[in-house]
BALOBA-1460 file (C-alpha; in Angstrom, 3 decimals):
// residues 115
<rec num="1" residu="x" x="0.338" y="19.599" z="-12.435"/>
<rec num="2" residu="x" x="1.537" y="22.574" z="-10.315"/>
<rec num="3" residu="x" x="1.360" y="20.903" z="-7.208"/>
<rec num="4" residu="x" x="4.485" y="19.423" z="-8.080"/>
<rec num="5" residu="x" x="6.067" y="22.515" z="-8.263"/>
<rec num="6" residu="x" x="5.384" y="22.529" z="-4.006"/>
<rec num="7" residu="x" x="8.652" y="22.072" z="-2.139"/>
<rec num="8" residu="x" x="8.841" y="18.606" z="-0.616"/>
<rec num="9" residu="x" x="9.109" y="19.480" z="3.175"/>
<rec num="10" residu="x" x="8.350" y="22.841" z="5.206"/>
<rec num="11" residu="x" x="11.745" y="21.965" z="7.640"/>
<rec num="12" residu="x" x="9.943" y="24.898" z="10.015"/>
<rec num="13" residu="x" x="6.908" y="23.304" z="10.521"/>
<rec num="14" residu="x" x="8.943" y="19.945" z="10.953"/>
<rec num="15" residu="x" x="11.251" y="21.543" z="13.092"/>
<rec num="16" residu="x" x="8.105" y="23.046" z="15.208"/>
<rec num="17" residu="x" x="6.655" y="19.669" z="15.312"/>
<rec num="18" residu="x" x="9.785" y="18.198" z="16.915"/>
<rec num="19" residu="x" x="10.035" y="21.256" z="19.437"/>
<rec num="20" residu="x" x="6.407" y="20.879" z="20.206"/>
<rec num="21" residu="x" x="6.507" y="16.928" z="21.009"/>
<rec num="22" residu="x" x="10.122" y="16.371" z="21.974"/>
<rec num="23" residu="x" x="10.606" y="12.937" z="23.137"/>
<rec num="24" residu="x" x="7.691" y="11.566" z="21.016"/>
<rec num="25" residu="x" x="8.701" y="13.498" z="17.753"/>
<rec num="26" residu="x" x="10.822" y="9.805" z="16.459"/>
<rec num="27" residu="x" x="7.210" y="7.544" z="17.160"/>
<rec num="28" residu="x" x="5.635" y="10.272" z="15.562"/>
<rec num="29" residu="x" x="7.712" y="10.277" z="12.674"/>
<rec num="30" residu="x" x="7.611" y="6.404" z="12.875"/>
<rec num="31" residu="x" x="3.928" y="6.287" z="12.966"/>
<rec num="32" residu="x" x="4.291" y="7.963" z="10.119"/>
<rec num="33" residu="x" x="6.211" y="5.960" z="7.924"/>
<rec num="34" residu="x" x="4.840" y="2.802" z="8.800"/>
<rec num="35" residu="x" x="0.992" y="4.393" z="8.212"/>
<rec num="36" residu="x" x="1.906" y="5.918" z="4.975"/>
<rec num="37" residu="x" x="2.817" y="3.262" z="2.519"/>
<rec num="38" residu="x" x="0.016" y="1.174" z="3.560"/>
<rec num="39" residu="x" x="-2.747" y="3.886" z="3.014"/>
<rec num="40" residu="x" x="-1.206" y="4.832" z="-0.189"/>
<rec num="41" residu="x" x="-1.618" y="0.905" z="-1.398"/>
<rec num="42" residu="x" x="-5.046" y="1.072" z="-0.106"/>
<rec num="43" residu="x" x="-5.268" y="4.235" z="-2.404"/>
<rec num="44" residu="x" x="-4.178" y="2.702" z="-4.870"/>
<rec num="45" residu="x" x="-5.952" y="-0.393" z="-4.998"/>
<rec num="46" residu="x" x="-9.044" y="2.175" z="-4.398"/>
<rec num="47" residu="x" x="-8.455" y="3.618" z="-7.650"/>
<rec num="48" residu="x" x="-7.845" y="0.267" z="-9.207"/>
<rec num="49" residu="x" x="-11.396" y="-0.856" z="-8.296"/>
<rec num="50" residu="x" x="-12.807" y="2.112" z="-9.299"/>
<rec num="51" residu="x" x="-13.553" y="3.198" z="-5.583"/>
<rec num="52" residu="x" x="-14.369" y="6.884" z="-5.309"/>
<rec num="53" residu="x" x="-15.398" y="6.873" z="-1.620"/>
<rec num="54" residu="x" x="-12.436" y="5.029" z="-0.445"/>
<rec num="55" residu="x" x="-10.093" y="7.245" z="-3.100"/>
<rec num="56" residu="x" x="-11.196" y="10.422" z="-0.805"/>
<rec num="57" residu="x" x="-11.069" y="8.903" z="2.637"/>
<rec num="58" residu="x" x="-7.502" y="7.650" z="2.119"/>
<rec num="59" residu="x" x="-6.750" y="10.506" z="0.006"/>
<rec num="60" residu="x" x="-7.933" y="13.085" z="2.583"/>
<rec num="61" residu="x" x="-6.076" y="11.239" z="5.454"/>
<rec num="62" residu="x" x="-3.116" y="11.013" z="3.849"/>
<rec num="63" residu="x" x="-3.269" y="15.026" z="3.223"/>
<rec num="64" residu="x" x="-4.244" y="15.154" z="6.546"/>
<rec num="65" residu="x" x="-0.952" y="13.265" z="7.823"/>
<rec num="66" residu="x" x="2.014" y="14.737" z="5.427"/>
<rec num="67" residu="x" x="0.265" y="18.452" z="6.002"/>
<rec num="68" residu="x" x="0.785" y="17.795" z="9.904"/>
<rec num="69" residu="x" x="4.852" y="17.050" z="9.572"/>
<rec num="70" residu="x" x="5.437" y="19.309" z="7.005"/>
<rec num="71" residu="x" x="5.136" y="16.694" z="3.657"/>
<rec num="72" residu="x" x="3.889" y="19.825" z="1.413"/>
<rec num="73" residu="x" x="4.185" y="18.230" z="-2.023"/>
<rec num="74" residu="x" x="2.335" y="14.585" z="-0.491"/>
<rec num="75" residu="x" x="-0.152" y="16.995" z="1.137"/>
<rec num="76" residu="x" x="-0.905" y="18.550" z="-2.407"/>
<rec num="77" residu="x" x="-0.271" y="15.725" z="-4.373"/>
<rec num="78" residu="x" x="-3.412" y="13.904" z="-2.127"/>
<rec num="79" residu="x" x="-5.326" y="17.287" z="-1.749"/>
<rec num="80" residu="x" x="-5.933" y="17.115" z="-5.388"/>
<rec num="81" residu="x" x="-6.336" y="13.096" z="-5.873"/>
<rec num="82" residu="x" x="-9.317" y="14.110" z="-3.008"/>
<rec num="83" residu="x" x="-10.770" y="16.786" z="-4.834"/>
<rec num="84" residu="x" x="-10.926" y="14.745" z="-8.430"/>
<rec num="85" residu="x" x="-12.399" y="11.898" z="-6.321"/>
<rec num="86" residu="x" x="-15.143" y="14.459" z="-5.107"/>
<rec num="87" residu="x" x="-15.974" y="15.891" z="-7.766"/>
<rec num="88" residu="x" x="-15.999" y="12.196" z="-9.439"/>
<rec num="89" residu="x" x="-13.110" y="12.318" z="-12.098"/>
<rec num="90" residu="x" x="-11.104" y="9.238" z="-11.897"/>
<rec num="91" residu="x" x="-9.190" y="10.862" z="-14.762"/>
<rec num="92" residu="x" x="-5.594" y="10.951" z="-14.638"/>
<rec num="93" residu="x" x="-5.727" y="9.648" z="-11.295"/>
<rec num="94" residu="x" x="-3.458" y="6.867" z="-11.586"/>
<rec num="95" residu="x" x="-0.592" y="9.606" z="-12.599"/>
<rec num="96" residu="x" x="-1.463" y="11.542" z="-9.250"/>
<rec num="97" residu="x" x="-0.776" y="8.173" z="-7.598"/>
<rec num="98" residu="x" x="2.310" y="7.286" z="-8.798"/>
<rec num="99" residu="x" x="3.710" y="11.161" z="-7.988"/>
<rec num="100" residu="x" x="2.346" y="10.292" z="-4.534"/>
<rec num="101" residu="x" x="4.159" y="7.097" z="-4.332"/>
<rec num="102" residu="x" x="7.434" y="8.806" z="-5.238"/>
<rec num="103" residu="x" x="7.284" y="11.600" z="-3.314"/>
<rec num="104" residu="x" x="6.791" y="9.647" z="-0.321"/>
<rec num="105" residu="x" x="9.999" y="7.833" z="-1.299"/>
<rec num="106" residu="x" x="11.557" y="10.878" z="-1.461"/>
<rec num="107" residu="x" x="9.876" y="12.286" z="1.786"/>
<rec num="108" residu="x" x="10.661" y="9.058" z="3.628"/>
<rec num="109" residu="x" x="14.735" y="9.833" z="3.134"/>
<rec num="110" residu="x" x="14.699" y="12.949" z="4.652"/>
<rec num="111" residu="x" x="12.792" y="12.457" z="7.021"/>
<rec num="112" residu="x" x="14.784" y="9.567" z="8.544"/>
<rec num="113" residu="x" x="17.697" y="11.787" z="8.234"/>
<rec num="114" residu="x" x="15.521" y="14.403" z="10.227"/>
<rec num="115" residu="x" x="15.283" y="11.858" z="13.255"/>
């Protein structure tokens, strides 16, 4: 898995973000992390029903939303959970999952630290 060789946070693009939106950079950043752990459960229950389309919609959103504040590894971690889903390989999934669970554990620390 070399996505999980991806540094956890770009602190430029972060930094860039909170430049860019000033005042609204903390609801961003809340939005965030109240959005997050719910799509990842819906990912995950996805996956436990066996839900390809669902696995790539929340998959690609959630790449969508850690690439735009600077969550490299999450963005990976769910770029490649959405390409397995397309290319319909449920296969090792579940591991994928769990790295994207953690990371946004991980993620979610600095980030409030960032604030």
């Amino acid at each position: 898995m070399n996505v999980l060789n991806e540094p956890s946070l770009d602190e430029t693009a972060l930094s860039a973000l909170k430049e860019a939106t000033e005042e609204m950079f903390p609801e961003i950043i809340e939005v965030y992390l109240e959005d997050t752990p719910k799509r990842l459960v819906l990912l995950q229950t996805a996956f436990d029903s066996n839900d390809i389309k669902a696995m790539q919609e929340e998959s690609h959103c959630l790449k969508g939303s850690s690439g735009n504040i600077g969550a490299l590894k999450l963005s990976k971690i769910c770029e490649e959970i959405e390409l397995l889903s397309k290319s319909g390989s449920i296969a090792n999934q579940n591991e994928y999952i769990q790295h994207a669970f953690s990371e946004f554990d991980h993620i979610k620390k600095i980030l409030v630290d960032f604030t």
